[in-house]
Residue, then its C-alpha position, 0 to 999 in steps of 0.5 A: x500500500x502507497x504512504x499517504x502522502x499526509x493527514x487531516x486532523x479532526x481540528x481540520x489541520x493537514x500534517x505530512x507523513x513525517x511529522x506524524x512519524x515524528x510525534x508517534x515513533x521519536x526516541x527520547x534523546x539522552x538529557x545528562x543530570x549534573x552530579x551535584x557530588x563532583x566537587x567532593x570526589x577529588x577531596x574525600x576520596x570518593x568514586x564516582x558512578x558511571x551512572x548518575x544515582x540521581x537520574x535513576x531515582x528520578x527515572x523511577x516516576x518516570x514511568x508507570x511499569x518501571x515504578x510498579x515492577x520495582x515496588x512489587x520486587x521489593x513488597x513480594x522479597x520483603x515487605x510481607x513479614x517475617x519469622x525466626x526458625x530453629x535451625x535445629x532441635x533444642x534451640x534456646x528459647x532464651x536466645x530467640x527471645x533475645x532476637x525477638x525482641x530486637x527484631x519487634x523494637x526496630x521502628x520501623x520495622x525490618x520489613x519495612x527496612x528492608x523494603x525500603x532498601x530494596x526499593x533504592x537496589x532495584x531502581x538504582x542498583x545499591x541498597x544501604x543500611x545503617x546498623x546502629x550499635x548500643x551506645x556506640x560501642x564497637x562490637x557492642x549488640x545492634x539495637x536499630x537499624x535504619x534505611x539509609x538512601x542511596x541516591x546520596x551515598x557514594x562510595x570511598x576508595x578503599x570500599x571500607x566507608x561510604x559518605x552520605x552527602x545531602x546539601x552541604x551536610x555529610x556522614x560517614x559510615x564504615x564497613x559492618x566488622x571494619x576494624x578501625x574506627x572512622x570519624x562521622x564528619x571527616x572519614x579519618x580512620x583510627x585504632x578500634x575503640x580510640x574514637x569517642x562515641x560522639x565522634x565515631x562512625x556507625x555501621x553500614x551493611x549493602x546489598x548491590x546488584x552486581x555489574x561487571x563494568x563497575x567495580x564500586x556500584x551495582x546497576x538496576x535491571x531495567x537498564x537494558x531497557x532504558x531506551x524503552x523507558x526513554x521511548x515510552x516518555x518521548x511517546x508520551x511527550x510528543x503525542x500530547x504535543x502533537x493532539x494539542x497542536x493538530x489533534x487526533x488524525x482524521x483522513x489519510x490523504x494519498x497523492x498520485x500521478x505526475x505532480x511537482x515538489x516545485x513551488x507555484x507561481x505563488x511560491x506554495x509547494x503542494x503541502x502548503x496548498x492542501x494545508x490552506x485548502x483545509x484550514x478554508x473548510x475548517x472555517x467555511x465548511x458549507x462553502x465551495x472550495x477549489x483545490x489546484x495541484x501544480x503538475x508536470x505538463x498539465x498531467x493528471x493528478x489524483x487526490x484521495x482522501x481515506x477515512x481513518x478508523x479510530x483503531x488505525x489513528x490510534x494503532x501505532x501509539x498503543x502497540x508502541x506502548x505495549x512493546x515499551x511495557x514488555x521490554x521493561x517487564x522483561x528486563x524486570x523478569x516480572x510477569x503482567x499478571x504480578x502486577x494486575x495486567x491482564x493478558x488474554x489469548x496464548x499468554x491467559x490461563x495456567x501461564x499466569x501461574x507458571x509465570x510467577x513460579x518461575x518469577x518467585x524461584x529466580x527474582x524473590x527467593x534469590x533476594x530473599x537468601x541475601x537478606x536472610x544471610x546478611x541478618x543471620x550475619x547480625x545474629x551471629x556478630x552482633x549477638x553471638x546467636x546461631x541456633x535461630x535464623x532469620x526468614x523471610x515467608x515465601x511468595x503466596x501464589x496459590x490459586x485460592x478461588x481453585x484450592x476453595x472450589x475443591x475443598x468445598x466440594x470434598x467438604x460437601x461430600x463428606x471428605x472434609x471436616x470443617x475444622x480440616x478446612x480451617x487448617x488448610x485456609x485458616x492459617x492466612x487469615x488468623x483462624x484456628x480450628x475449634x475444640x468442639x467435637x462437631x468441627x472435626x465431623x464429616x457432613x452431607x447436606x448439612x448433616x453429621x453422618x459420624x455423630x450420635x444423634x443427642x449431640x446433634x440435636x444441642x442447639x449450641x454445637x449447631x451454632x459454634x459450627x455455623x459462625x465458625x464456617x461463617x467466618x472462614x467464609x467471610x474471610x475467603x471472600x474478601x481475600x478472593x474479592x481483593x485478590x490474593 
């Protein structure tokens, strides 16, 4: 099929072929963010990334499946909670208490910590935590921790102390288990133990996604897929330029036969003559207007003008989008069903769940064992505990609206005891199984058909069964409703 040669926008306005090509298909061009740290580099010995942290974190409101990609990363690796497990049979319970404690008095939370630490290891590359000692003590128990963000941390030379700076203040941190001390405000190193306490560095603990072309700083996963980013913004930029200026193209117009690129005996070229012949119907749309082509020799040249279905004007910047939002969830390795896309045709049904197997095994738990080694590091260093670990609770993608249709089945058929279905779902949602006999019956139609016929009479057990199964249904339904 020929190129039109151009459009006319529905505000009556032609626009040639390239223009449109210009607003709809237009990378982003690189725009450099200046690092506000250059002139402290040289003098404190810091490195400098090769990318600006700066851009990354600005890049992150930059675009809506970026954003979502990387807070689901960091809600589904640490911000669902977590517990402490015996890593093997007679573990103190004197010692668990110990962790409890320190793990429940952190405020904020260690989820929530963690979360926020992630958030900065996804959208910039580096993640940082501050471990906060029991009256600046070396070697002293951790009594706290806390986020420290990384778009303002850069990394000293000998990888032993970073430097938070924001505006003209900053902070230095040392190395969890560095052996020296470090003085906050100067970075100077001295003997452990022979800095006062006001004076003397707190702990720093990183998590960096590893990049072979940095030695000091990590780089997040979106990074192959920055020009889809890029292009995703330069979509949304230049369409809205271009609906507010010509609006929302209307007619293909198609030029054929021996025409001329030469001006007229007016000094118009042809785009200029179709331009104005459309602004005059714009503004005398009942008037009887002439349209002259110069030609070559007084050949004949047709004009056609071709209705654009909704779906065609609209085609390339949707599908353009979509091709942008795949790369940036490839390059996240999130799946769309993770983050409330849904996906019909070959990518529907038992995909869904397969893709977030696979997302859970090689994203979330990966992430999940670095978290748990560095606070299992924590426990053992800072409190010398090593009978209780750390973990984190494993991503939930249970199809529960499956698992309910077949227990209410089994259960409807006398193959599950009430109190058997409270075990399996229960557990989600803070329900424990009753110590009433009748709970642990079998029934059909509503009817014990394992209990003596007295006890079946007694309006009480009657009624402990009804709002135990109420609430185990009521629970399910919201969970369901909202989704897993």
């Amino acid at each position: 099929m020929a190129k039109p040669f151009g459009y006319v926008s529905t505000k009556g306005k032609f626009v040639k072929s390239e223009i449109l090509e210009k607003f709809s298909l237009k990378e982003a061009e690189s725009k450099k963010i200046t690092d506000k740290f250059a002139s402290h580099y040289g003098l404190y010995g810091l490195m400098e990334p090769v990318i600006s942290p700066l851009f990354l974190s600005t890049l992150l409101y930059s675009n809506t499946y970026h954003y979502r990609a990387v807070k689901t990363k960091a809600r589904d690796t640490a911000g669902t909670g977590w517990e402490l497990k015996p890593k093997h049979n007679g573990a103190s319970q004197v010692t668990k208490k110990i962790l409890e404690d320190f793990l429940t008095g952190l405020n904020p939370s260690p989820s929530v910590v963690w979360e926020q630490a992630l958030i900065d290891y996804e959208a910039i590359g580096q993640g940082f935590i501050e471990v906060i000692r029991e009256d600046y003590e070396p070697n002293a128990k951790v009594i706290d921790l806390e986020h420290i963000p990384a778009t303002y941390v850069r990394f000293h030379a000998d990888k032993n102390k970073i430097c938070q700076i924001v505006g003209v203040e900053s902070v230095w941190f040392k190395k969890f288990g560095y052996e020296f001390d470090v003085h906050m405000a100067t970075g100077e190193e001295f003997p452990l133990g022979t800095l006062e306490g006001e004076d003397r560095a707190n702990e720093y603990i990183s998590i960096i996604n590893y990049s072979p072309d940095d030695e000091y700083y990590g780089r997040p996963d979106v990074l192959p897929a920055l020009g889809a980013v890029q292009g995703d913004i330069a979509r949304r930029d230049f369409n809205i330029g271009f609906f507010d200026n010509y609006g929302v193209p209307a007619y293909a117009v198609f030029v054929s036969g021996n025409y001329t690129d030469e001006a007229d005996e007016d000094g118009k070229y042809l785009e200029d003559i179709i331009r104005e012949h459309f602004e005059q119907v714009n503004e005398n749309p009942h008037s009887v207007l002439v349209l002259g082509v110069p030609t070559r020799n007084g050949e004949k040249v047709e004009i056609t003008f071709q209705p654009l279905s909704t779906d065609i004007k609209e085609a390339s910047f949707r599908e353009y989008r979509i091709d942008n939002r795949d790369e940036i969830l490839a390059a996240h390795g999130v799946p769309p069903y993770r983050m409330g896309i849904a996906e019909t045709g070959s990518l529907g049904g038992s995909t869904s769940v397969e893709a977030t197997e696979i997302y859970k095994r090689s994203v979330v738990e990966p992430r999940q064992s670095l978290i748990e080694a560095i606070m299992n590091k924590i426990f053992k260093e800072a409190f010398n505990i090593t009978d209780w670990e750390f973990k984190l609770p494993d991503l939930d993608i249970e199809d529960l609206q499956k698992d309910l249709t077949i227990a209410t089945g089994l259960f409807s058929m006398g193959a599950m005891t009430p109190n058997e279905m409270i075990k399996y779902f229960g557990k989600k949602f803070g329900i424990t199984p009753s110590s009433n006999p009748a709970m642990d019956w079998h029934y059909i139609g509503g009817q014990p058909i394992d209990a003596d016929v007295g006890v079946i009479s007694d309006p009480a057990t009657t009624a402990e069964i009804e709002k135990a199964l109420k609430g185990l249904k009521d629970s399910l339904e919201v969970v369901i409703k909202n989704g897993n």
